[in-house]
PyMOL Python script that loads the backbone (N, CA, C, O; Angstrom):
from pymol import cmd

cmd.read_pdbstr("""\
ATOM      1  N   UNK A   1      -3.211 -17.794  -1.821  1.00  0.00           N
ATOM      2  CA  UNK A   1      -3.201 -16.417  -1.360  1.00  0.00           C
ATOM      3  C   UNK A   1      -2.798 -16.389   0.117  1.00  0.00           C
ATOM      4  O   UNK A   1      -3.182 -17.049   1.083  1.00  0.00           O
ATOM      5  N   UNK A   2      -2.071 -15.599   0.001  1.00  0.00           N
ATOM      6  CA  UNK A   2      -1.583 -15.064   2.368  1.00  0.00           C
ATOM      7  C   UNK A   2      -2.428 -14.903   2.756  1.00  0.00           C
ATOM      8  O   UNK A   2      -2.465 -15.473   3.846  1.00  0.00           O
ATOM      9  N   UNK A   3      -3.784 -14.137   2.434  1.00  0.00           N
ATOM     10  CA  UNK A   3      -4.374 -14.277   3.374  1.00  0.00           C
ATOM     11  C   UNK A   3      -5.297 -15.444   3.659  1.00  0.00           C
ATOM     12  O   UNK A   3      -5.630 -15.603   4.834  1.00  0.00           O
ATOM     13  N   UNK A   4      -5.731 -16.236   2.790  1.00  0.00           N
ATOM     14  CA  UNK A   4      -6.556 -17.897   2.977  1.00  0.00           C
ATOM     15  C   UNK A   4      -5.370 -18.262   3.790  1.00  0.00           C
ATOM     16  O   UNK A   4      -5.566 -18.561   4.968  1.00  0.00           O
ATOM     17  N   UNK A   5      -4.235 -18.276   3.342  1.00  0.00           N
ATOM     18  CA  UNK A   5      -3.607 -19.481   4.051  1.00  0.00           C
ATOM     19  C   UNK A   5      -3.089 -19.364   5.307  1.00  0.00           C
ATOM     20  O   UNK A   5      -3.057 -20.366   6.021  1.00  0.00           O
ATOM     21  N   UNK A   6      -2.513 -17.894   5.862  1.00  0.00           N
ATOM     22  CA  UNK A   6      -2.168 -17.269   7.316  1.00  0.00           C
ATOM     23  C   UNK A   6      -3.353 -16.594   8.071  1.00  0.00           C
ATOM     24  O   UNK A   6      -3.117 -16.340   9.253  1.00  0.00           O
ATOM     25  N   UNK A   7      -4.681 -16.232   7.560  1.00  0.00           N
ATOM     26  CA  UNK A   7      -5.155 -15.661   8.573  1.00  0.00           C
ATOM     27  C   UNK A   7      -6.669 -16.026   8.771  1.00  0.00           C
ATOM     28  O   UNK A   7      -7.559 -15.546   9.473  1.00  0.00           O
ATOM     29  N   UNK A   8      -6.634 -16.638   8.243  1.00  0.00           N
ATOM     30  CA  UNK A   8      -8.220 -17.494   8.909  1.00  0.00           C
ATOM     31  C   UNK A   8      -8.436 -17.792  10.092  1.00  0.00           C
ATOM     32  O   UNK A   8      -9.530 -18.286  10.363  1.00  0.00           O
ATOM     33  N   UNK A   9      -7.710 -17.634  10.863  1.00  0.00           N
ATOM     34  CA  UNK A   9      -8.066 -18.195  12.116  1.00  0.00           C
ATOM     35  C   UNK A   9      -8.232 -16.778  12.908  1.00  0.00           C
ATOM     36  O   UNK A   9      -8.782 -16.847  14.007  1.00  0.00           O
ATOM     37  N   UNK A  10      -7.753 -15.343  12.389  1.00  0.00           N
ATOM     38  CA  UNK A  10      -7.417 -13.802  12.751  1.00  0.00           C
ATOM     39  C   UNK A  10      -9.001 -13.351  11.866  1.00  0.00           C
ATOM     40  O   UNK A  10      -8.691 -12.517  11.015  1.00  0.00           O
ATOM     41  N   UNK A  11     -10.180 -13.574  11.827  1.00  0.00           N
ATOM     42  CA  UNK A  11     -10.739 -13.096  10.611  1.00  0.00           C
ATOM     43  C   UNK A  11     -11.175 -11.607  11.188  1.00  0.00           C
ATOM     44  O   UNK A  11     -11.769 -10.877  10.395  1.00  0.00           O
ATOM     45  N   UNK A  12     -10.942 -11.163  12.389  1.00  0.00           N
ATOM     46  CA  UNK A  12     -11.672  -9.946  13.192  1.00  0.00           C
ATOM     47  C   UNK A  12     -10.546  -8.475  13.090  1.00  0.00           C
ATOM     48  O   UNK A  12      -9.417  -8.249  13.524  1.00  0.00           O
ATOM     49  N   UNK A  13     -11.206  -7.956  12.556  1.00  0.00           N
ATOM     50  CA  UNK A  13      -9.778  -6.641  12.770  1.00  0.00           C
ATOM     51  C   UNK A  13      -8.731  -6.441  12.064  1.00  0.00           C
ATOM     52  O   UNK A  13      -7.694  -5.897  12.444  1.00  0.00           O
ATOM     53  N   UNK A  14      -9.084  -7.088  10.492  1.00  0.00           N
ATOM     54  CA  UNK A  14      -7.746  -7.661   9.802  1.00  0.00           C
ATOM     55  C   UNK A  14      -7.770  -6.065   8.943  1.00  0.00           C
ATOM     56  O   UNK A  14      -8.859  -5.542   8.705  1.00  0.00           O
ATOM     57  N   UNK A  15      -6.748  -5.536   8.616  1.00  0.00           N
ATOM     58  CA  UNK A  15      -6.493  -4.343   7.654  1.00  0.00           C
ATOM     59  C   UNK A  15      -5.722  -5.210   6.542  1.00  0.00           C
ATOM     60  O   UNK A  15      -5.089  -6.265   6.579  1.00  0.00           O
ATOM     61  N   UNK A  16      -6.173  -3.984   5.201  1.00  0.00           N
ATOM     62  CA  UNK A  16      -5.192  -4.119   3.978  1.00  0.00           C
ATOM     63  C   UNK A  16      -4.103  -2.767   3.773  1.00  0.00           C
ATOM     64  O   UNK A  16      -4.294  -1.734   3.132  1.00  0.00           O
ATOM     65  N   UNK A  17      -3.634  -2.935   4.085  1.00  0.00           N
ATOM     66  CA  UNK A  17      -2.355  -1.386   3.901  1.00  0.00           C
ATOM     67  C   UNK A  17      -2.067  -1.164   2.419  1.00  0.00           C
ATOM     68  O   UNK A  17      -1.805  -1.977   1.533  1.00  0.00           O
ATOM     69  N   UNK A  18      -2.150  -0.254   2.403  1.00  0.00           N
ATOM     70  CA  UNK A  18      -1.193   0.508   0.816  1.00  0.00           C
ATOM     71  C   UNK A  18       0.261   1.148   1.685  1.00  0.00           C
ATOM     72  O   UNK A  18       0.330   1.630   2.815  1.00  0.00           O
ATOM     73  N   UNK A  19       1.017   0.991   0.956  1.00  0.00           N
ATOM     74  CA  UNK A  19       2.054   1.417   1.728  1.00  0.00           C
ATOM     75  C   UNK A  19       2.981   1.892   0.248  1.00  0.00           C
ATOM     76  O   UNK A  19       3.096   1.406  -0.877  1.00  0.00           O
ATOM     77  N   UNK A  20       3.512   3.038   0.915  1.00  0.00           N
ATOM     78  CA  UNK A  20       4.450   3.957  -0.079  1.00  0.00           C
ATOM     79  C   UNK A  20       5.907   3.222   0.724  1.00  0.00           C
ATOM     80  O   UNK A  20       5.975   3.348   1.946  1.00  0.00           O
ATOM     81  N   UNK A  21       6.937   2.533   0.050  1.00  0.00           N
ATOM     82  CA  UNK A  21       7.853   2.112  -0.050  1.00  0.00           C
ATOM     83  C   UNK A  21       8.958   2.756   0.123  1.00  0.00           C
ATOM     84  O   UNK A  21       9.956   2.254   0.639  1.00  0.00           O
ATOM     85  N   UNK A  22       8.839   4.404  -0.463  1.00  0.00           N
ATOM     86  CA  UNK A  22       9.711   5.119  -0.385  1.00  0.00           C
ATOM     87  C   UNK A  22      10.462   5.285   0.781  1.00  0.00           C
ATOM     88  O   UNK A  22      11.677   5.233   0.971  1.00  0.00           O
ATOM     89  N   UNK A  23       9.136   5.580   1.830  1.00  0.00           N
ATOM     90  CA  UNK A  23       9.017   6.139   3.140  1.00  0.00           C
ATOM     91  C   UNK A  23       9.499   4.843   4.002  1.00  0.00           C
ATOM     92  O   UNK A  23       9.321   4.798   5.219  1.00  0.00           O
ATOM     93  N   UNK A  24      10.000   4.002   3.415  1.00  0.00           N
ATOM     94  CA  UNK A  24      10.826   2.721   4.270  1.00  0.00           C
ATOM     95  C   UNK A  24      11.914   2.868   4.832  1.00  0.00           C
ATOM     96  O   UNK A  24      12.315   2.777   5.992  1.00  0.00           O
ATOM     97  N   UNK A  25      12.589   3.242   3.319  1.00  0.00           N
ATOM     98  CA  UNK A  25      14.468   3.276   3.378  1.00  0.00           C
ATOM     99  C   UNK A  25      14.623   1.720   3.233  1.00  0.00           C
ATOM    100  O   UNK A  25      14.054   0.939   2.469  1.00  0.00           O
ATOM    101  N   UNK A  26      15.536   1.520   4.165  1.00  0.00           N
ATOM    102  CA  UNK A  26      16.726   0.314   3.757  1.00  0.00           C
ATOM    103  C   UNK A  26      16.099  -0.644   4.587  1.00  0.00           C
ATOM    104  O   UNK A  26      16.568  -1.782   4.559  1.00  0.00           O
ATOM    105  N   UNK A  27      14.633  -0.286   5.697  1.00  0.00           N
ATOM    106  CA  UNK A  27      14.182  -1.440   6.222  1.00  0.00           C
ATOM    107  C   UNK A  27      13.272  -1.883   5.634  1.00  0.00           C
ATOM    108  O   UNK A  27      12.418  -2.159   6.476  1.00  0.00           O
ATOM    109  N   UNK A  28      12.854  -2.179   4.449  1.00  0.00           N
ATOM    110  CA  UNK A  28      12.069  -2.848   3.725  1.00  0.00           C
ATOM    111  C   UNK A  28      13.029  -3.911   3.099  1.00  0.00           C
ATOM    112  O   UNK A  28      14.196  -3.537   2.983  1.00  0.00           O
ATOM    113  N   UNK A  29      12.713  -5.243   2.654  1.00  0.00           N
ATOM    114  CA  UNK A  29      13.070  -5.954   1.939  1.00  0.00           C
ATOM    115  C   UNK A  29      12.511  -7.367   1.636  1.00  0.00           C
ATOM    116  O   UNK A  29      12.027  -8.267   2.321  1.00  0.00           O
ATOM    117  N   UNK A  30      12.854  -7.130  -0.041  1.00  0.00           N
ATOM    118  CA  UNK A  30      12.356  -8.267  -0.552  1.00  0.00           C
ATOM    119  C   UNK A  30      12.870  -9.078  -0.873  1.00  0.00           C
ATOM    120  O   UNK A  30      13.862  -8.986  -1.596  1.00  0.00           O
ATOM    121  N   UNK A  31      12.036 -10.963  -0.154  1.00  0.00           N
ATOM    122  CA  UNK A  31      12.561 -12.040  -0.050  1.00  0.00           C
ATOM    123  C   UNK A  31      11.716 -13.002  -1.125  1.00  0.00           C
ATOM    124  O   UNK A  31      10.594 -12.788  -1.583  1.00  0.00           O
ATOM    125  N   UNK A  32      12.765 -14.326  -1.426  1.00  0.00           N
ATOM    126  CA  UNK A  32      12.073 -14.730  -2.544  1.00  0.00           C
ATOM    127  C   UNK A  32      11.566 -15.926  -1.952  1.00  0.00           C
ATOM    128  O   UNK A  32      12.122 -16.696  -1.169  1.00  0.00           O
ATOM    129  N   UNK A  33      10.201 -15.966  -2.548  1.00  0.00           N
ATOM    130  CA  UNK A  33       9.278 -17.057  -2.139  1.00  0.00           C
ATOM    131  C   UNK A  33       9.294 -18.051  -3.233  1.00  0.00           C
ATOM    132  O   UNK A  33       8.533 -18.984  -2.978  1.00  0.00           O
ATOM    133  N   UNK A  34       9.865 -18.158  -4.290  1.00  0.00           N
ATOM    134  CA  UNK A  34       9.935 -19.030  -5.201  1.00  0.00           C
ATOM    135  C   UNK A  34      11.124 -18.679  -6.004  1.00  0.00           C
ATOM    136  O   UNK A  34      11.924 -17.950  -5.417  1.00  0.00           O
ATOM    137  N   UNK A  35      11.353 -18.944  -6.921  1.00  0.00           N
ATOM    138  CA  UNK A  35      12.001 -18.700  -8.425  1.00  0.00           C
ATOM    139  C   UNK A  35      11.457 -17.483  -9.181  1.00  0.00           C
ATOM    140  O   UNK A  35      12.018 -16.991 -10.160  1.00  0.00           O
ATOM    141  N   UNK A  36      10.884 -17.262  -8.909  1.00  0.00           N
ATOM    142  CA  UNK A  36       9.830 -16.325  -9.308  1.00  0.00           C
ATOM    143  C   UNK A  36       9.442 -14.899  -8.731  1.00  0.00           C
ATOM    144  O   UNK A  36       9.842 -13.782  -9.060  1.00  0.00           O
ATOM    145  N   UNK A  37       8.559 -15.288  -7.793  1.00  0.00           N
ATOM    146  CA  UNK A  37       8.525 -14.621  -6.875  1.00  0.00           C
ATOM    147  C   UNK A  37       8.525 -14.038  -5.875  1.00  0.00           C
ATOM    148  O   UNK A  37       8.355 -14.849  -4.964  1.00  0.00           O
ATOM    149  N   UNK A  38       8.656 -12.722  -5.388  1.00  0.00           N
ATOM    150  CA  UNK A  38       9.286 -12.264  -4.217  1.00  0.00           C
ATOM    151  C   UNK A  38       8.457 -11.727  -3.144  1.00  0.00           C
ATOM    152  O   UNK A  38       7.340 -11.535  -3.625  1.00  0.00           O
ATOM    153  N   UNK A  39       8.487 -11.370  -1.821  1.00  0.00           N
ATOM    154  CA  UNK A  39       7.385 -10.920  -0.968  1.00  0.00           C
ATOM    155  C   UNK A  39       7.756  -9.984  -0.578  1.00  0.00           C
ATOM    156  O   UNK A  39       8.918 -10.350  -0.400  1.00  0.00           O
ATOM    157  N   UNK A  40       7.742  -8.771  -0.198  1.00  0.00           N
ATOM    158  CA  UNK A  40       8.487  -7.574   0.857  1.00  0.00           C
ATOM    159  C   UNK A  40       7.640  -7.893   2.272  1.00  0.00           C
ATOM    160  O   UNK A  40       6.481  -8.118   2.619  1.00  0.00           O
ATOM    161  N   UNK A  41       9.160  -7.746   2.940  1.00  0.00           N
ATOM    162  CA  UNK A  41       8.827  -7.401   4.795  1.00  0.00           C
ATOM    163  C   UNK A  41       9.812  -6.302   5.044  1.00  0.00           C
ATOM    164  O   UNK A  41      10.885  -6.119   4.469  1.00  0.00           O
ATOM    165  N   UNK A  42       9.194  -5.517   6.119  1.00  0.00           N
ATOM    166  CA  UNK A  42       9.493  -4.441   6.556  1.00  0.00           C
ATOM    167  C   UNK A  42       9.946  -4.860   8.257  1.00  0.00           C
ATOM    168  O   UNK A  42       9.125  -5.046   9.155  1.00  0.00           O
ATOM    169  N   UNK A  43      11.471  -4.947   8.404  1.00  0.00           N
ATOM    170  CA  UNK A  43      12.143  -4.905   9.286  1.00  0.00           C
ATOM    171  C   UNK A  43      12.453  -4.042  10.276  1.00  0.00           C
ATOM    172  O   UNK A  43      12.487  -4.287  11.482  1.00  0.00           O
ATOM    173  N   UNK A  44      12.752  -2.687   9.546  1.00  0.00           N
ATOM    174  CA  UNK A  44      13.400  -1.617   9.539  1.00  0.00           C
ATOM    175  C   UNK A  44      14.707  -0.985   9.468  1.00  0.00           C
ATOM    176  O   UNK A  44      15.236  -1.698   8.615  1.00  0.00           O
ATOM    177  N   UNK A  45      15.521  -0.179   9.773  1.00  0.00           N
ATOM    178  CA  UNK A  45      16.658   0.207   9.865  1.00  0.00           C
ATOM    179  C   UNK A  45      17.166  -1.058  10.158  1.00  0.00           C
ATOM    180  O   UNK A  45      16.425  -1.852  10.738  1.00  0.00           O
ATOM    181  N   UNK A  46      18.649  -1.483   9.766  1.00  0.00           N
ATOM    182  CA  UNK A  46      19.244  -2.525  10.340  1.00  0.00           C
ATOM    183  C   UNK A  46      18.851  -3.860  10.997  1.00  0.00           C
ATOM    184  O   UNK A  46      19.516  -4.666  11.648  1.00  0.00           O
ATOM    185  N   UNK A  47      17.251  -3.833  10.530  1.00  0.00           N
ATOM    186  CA  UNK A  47      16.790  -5.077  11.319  1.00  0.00           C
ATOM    187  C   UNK A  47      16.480  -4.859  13.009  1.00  0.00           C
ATOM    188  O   UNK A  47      16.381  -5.725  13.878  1.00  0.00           O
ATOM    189  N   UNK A  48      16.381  -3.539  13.110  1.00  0.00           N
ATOM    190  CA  UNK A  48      15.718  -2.688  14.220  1.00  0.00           C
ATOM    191  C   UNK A  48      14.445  -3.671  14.979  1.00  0.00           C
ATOM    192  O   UNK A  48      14.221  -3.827  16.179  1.00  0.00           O
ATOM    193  N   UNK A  49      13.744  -4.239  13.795  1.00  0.00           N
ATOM    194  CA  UNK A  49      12.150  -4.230  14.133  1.00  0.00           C
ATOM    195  C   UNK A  49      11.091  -3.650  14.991  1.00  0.00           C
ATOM    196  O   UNK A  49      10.455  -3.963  15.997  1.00  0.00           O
ATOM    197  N   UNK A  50      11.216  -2.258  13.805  1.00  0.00           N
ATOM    198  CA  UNK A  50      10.917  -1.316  14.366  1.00  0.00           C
ATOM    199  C   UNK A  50       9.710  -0.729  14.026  1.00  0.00           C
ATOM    200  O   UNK A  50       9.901   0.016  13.065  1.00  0.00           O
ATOM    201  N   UNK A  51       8.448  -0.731  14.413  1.00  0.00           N
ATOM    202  CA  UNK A  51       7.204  -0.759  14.247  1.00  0.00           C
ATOM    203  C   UNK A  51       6.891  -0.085  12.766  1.00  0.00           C
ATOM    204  O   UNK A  51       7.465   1.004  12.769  1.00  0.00           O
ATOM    205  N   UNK A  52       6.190  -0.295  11.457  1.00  0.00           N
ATOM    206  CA  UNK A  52       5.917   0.492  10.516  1.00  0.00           C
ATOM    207  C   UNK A  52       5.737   1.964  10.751  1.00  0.00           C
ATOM    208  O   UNK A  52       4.906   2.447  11.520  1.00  0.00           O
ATOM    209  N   UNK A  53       6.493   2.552  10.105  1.00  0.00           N
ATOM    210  CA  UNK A  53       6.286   4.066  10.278  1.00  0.00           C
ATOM    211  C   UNK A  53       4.901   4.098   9.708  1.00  0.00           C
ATOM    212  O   UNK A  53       4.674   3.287   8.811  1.00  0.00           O
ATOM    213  N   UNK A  54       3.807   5.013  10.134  1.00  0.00           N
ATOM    214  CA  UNK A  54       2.210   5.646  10.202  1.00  0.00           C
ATOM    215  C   UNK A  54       2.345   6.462   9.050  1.00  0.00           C
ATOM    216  O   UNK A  54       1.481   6.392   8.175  1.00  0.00           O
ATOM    217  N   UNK A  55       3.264   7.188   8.939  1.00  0.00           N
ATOM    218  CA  UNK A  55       3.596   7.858   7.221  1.00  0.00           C
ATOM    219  C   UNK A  55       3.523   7.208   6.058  1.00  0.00           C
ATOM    220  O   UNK A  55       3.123   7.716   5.010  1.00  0.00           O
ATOM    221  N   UNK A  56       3.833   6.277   6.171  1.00  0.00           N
ATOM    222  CA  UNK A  56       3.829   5.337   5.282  1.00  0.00           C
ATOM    223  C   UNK A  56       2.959   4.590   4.444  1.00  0.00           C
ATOM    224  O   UNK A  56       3.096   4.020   3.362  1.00  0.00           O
ATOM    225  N   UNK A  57       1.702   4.810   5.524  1.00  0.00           N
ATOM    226  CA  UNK A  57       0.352   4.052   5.020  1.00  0.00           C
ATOM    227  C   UNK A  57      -0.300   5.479   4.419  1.00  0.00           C
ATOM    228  O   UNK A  57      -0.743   6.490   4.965  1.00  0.00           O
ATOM    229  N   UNK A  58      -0.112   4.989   2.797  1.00  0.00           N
ATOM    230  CA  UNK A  58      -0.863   5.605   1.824  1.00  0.00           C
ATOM    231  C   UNK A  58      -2.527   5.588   2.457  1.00  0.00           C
ATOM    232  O   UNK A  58      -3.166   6.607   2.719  1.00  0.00           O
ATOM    233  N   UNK A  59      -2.983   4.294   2.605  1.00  0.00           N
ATOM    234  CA  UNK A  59      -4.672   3.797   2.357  1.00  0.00           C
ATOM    235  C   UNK A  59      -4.411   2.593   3.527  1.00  0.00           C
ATOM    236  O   UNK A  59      -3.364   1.997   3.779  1.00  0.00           O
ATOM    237  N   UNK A  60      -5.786   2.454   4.163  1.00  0.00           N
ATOM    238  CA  UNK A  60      -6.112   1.403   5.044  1.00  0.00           C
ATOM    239  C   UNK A  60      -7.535   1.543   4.509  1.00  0.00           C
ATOM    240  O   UNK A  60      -8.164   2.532   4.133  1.00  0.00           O
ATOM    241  N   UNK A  61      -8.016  -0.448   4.634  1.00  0.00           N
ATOM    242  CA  UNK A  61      -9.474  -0.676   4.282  1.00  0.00           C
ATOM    243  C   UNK A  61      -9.325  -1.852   5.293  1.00  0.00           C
ATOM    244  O   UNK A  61      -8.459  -2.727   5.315  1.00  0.00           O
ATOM    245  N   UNK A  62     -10.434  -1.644   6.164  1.00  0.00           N
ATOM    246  CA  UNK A  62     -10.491  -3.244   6.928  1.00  0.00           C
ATOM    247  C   UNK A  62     -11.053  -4.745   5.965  1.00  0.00           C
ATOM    248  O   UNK A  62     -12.162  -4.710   5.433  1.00  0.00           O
ATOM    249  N   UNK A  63     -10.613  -5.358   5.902  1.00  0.00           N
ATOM    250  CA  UNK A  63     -11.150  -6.866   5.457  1.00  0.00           C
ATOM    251  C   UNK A  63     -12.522  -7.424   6.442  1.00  0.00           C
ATOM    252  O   UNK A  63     -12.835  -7.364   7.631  1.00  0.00           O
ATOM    253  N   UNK A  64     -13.158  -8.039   5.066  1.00  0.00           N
ATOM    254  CA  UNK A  64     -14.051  -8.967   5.831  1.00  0.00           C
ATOM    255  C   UNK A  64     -14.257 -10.326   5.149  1.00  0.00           C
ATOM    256  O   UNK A  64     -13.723 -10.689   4.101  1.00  0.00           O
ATOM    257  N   UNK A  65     -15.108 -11.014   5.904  1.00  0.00           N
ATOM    258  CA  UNK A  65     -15.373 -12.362   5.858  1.00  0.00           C
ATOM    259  C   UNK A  65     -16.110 -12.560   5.588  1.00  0.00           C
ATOM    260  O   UNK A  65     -17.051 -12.436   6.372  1.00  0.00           O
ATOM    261  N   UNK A  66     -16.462 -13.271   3.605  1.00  0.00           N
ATOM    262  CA  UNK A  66     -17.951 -13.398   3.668  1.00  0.00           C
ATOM    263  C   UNK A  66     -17.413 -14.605   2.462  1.00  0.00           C
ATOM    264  O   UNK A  66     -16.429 -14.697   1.729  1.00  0.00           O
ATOM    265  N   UNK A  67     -18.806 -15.553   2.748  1.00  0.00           N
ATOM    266  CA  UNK A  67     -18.655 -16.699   2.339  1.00  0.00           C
ATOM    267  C   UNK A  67     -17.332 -17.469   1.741  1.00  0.00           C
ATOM    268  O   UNK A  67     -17.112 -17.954   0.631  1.00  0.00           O
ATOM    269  N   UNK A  68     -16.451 -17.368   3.079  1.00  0.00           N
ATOM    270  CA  UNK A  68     -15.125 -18.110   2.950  1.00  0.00           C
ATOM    271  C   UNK A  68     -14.228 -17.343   2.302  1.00  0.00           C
ATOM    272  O   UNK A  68     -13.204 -17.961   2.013  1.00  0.00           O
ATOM    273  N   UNK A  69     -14.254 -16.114   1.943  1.00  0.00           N
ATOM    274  CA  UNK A  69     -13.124 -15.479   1.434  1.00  0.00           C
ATOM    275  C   UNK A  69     -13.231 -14.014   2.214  1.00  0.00           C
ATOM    276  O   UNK A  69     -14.169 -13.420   2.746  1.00  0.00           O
ATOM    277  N   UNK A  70     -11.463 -13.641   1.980  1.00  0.00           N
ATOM    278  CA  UNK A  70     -11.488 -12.168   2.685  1.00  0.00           C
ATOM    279  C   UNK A  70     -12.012 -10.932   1.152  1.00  0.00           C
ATOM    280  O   UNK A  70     -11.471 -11.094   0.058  1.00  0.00           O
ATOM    281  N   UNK A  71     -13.020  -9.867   1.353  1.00  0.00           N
ATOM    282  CA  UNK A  71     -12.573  -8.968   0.538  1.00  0.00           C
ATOM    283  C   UNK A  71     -12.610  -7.990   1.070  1.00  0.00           C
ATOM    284  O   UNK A  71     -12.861  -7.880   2.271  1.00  0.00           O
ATOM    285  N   UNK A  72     -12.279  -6.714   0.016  1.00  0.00           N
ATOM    286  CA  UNK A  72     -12.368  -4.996   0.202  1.00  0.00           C
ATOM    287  C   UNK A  72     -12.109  -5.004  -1.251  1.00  0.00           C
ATOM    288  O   UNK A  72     -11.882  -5.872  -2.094  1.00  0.00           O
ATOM    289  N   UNK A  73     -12.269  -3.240  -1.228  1.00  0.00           N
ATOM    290  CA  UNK A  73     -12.040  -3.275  -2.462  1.00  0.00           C
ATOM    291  C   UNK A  73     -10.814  -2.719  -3.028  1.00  0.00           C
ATOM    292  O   UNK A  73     -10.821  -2.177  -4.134  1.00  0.00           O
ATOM    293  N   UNK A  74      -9.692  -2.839  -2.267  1.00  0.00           N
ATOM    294  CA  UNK A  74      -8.324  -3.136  -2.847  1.00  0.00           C
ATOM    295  C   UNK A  74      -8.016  -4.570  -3.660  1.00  0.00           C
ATOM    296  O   UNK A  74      -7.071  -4.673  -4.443  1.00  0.00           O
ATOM    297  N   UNK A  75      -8.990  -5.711  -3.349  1.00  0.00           N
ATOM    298  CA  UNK A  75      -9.380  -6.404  -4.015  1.00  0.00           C
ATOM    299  C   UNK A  75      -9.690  -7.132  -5.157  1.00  0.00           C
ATOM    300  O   UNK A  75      -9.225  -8.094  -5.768  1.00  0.00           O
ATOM    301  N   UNK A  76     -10.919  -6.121  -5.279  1.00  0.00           N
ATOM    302  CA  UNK A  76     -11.651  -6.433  -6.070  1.00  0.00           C
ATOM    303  C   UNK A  76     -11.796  -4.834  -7.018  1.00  0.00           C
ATOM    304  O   UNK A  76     -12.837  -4.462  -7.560  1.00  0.00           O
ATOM    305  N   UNK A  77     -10.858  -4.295  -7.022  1.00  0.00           N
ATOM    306  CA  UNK A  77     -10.994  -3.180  -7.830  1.00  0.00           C
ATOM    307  C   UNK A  77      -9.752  -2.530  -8.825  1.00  0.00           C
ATOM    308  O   UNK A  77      -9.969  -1.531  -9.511  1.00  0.00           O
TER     309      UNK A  77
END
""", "prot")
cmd.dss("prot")
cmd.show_as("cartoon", "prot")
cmd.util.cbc("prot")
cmd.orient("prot")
């Protein structure tokens, strides 16, 4: 999982975003992490890197840290 493996060392302040895709356009895109499967990052316009548009976030839940794993209940629900 991304988050065991990139943010353990970040465990304070971490959010889970829902994000409506629509509201991207052409700076979203998805890269392949395997044969299989793919990840989306959000670039922006032309590779702008241009901060996530705030419209965009359907839902925010902060993460926490409890006995070695992150949850919320985007999660676990």
């Amino acid at each position: 999982m991304t988050l065991q493996n990139f943010f353990l060392n970040a465990k304070e302040d971490l959010y889970l975003l829902q994000i409506d895709p629509n509201k991207l356009g052409d700076g979203l895109m998805y890269e392949a992490v395997d044969e299989v499967n793919s990840f989306p990052h959000f670039y922006g316009p032309d590779r702008t890197f241009i901060p996530l548009p705030l419209d965009s976030v359907v839902k925010a839940e902060k993460l926490t840290f409890t006995n070695g794993k992150f949850t919320c209940s985007f999660l676990t629900g």
